[in-house]
C-alpha positions as CSV (number, residue, x, y, z in Angstrom):
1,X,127.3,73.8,186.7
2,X,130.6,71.7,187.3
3,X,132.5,74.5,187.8
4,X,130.3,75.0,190.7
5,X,130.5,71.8,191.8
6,X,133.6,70.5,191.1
7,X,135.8,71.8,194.2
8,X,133.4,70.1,196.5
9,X,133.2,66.7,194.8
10,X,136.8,66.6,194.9
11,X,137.1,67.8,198.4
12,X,134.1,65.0,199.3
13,X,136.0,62.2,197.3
14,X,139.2,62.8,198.9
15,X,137.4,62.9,202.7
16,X,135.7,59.6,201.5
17,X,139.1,58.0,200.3
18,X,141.0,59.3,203.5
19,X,138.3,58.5,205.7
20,X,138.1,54.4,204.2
21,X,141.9,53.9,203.6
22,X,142.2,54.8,207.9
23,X,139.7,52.9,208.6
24,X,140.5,50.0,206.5
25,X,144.4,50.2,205.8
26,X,147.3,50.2,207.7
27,X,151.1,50.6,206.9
28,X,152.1,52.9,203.5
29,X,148.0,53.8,203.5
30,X,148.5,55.7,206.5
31,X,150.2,58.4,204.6
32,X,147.0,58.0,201.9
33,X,144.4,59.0,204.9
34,X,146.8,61.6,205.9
35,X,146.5,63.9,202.4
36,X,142.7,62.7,202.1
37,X,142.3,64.2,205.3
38,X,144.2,66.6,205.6
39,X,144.1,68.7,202.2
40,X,139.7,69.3,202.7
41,X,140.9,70.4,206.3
42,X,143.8,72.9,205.2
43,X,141.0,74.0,201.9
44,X,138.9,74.6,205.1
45,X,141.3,76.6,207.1
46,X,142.6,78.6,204.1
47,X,139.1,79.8,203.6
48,X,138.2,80.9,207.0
49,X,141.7,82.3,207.5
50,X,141.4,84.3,204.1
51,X,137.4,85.3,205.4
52,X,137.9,86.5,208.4
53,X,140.7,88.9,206.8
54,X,138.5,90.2,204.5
């Protein structure tokens, strides 16, 4: 069961973290918001990309 669920609790955990740190940070935790954001967004893209070549 974690291997199914592991990927998206990571994925959630890092959209949680990016999500509060550019909410509630500024400065250096710009760049923390930035890869909590943006790694579950390229996942994302990856996945539809490699889906709709399929």
């Amino acid at each position: 069961m974690s291997r199914v669920w592991g990927m998206p609790i990571v994925l959630t955990v890092l959209s949680l973290v990016g999500l509060v740190t550019g909410l509630l940070a500024d400065g250096a935790a710009d760049v923390v918001s930035w890869i909590g954001l943006g790694v579950p967004a390229a996942v994302a893209t990856w996945h539809l990309v490699r889906g709709m070549s399929s």
